[in-house]
N, C-alpha and C positions, 0 to 999 in steps of 0.2 A: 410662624411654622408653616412649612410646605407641604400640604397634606396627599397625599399619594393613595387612592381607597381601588378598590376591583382591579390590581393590575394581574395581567394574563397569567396561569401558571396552567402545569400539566400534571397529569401523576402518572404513576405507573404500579407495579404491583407489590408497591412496597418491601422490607426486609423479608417479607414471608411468600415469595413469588414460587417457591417450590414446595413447602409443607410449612404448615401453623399445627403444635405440637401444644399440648396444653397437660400441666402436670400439676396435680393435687400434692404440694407437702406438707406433711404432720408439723404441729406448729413448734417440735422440739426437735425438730433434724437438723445439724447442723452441715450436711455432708452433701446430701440427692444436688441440690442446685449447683454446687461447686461442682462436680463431678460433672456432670451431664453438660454443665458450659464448656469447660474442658474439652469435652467430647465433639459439642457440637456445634466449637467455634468456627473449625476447619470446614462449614460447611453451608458456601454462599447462597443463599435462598433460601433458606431453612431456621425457623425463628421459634423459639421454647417460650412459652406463657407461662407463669405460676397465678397457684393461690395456695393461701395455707388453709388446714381443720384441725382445728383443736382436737387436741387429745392429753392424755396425762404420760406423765413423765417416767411413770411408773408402767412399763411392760408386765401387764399380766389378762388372762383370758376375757377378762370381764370388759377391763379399760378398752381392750384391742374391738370388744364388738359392740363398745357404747359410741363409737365413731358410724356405724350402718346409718343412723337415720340423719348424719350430718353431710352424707357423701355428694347429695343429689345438689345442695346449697352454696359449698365449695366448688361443684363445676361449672354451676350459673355463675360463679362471679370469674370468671374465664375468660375476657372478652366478651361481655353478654351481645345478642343480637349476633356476632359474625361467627363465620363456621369456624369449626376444628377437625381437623383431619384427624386426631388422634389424641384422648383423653385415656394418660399415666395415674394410678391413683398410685401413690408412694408410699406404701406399708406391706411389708411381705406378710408377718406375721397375722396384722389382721385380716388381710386379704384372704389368710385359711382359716381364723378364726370365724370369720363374718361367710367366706363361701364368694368365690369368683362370680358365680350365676349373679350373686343378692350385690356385689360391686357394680358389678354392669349393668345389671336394671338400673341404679341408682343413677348411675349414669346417663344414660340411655335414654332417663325419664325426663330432662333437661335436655341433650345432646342426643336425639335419635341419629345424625347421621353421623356419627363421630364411630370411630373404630377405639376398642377399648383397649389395655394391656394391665395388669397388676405387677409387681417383682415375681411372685411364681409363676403367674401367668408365662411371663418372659420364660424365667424359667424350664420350664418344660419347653418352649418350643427352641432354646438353647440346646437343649438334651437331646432333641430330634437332630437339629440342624447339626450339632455334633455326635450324631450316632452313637449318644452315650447311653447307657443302660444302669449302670453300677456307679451310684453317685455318693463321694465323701464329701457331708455336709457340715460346714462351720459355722456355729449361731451364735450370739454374748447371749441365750433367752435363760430363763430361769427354766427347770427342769418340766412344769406343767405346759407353758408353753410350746418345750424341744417336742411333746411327746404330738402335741398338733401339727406339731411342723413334719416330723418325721413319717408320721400316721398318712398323714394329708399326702407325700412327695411318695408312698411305697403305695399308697390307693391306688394314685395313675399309672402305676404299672413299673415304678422302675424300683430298683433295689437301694438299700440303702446300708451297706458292708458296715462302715463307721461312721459316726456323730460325734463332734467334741464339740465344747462348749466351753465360753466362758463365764456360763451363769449367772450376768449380772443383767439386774432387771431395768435398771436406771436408764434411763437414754442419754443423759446429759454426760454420763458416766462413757456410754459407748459409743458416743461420738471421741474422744480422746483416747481409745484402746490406739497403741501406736503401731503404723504400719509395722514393723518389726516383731510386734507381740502378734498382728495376724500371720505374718510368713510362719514364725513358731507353731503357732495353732494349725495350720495348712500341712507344717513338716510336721504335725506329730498325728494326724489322721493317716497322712501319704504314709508312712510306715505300718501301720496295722494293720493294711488290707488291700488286695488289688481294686483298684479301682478305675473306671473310665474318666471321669471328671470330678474337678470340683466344684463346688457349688458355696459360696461362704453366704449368709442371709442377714437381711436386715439392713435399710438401707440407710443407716449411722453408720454404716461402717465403711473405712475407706479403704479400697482394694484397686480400683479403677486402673488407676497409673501405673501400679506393679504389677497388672494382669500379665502383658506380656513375659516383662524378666520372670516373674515366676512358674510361664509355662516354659520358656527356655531349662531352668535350672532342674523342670521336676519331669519333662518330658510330658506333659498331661495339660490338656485343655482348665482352664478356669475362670469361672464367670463367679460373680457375684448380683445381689438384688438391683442395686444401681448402675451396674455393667451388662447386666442380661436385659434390662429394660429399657438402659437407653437404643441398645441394638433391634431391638423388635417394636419398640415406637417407631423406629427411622426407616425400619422395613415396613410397617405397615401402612406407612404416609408413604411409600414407594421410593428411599430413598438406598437406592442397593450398591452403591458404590462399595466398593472394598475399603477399609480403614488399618491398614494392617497395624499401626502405632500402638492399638488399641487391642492387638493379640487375637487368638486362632477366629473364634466366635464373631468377628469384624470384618474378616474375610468372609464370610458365607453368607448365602441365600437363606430366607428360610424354606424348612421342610413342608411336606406335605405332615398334615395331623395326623 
């Protein structure tokens, strides 16, 4: 055998030469990763990390904030040792359960220089960057949950006309609610009340790819927890290109706070 050992090579800045993007998901979502790759295949130099955090399967206020003291552990296992531009924790619900503030310490407290986002997080600066005020919100939560959620999204200041819901607390359940039962859910909010946007929560659920045709058909901007976050991950790692494939929200900058 002809052994061949130290021959020359070079590097360079690897897949991640423009942003390294690192996202916490719940260890029962079947959806954030598929979505978010989709999103952010079309985009040379720019590379998504995962880790997963346990949580239960069952969506309710307890479950949602027995995830706070796991959050800090999940983002050490991110790439330990090299930076991140931008650390996603993948849970909208707990994310108002547990308190934005108490994610990003968690964060923060592993990854000081990492820039943070949650799905409401996203969220709201969605709502700026589309001028929206008056938001009809679609969530599968069970009813104690809706009322965190709704509570939480009219504190920051903006309105909230209708809520519909498909009340199931299951995750494994609302990972398979099928695109066509969320258009329904979407068309039966848009009818009861004017509204600026929609907002559908929770990131099991799959909206992504029908953002667009659906603001086509309804005249009205619409983001969801895993469409509003992969957008403001990608701005906040400085990735500002227009995406339009990906509907109104993918065109824009974001807003000022």
């Amino acid at each position: 055998m002809i052994l061949l050992e130290h021959l020359p090579f070079a590097t360079d800045n690897g897949i991640a030469a423009r942003a390294r993007i690192g996202l916490m998901v719940l260890a029962t979502d079947y959806t954030i990763e598929h979505e978010w790759r989709q999103i952010m295949a079309g985009l040379p130099g720019v590379a998504l990390y995962e880790s997963r955090i346990l949580n239960d399967t069952q969506i309710t206020p307890e479950t949602l904030r027995a995830m706070e003291p796991r959050i800090a552990a999940a983002t050490d296992v991110i790439l330990p040792g090299s930076p991140l531009d931008v650390v996603a924790y993948g849970c909208t619900s707990a994310s108002m359960a547990i308190g934005e503030e108490k994610v990003f310490d968690k964060i923060k407290s592993v990854r000081p220089a990492a820039k943070c986002t949650t799905p409401i997080t996203a969220a709201f600066a969605a709502f700026r960057a589309l001028k929206a005020r008056r938001i009809g919100v679609l969530t599968p939560y069970r009813a104690d949950v809706n009322r965190i959620v709704a509570d939480y999204i009219r504190a920051r200041g903006f309105d909230v006309p209708v809520f519909g819901s498909f009340n199931e607390q299951d995750d494994s359940v609302v990972a398979r609610i099928t695109p066509a039962s969320i258009k329904a859910g979407i068309d039966a909010i848009v009818a009861k009340a004017a509204i600026d946007a929609v907002f559908v929560s929770c990131t099991s659920v799959r909206l992504a790819e029908a953002a667009r045709q659906i603001e086509g058909e309804l005249g009205l901007p619409v983001t969801s927890s895993n469409h509003a976050m992969a957008w403001h991950a990608l701005r906040l790692a400085g990735i500002a290109e227009p995406m339009p494939r990906w509907g109104r929200l993918f065109e824009m900058p974001l807003a000022d706070a």
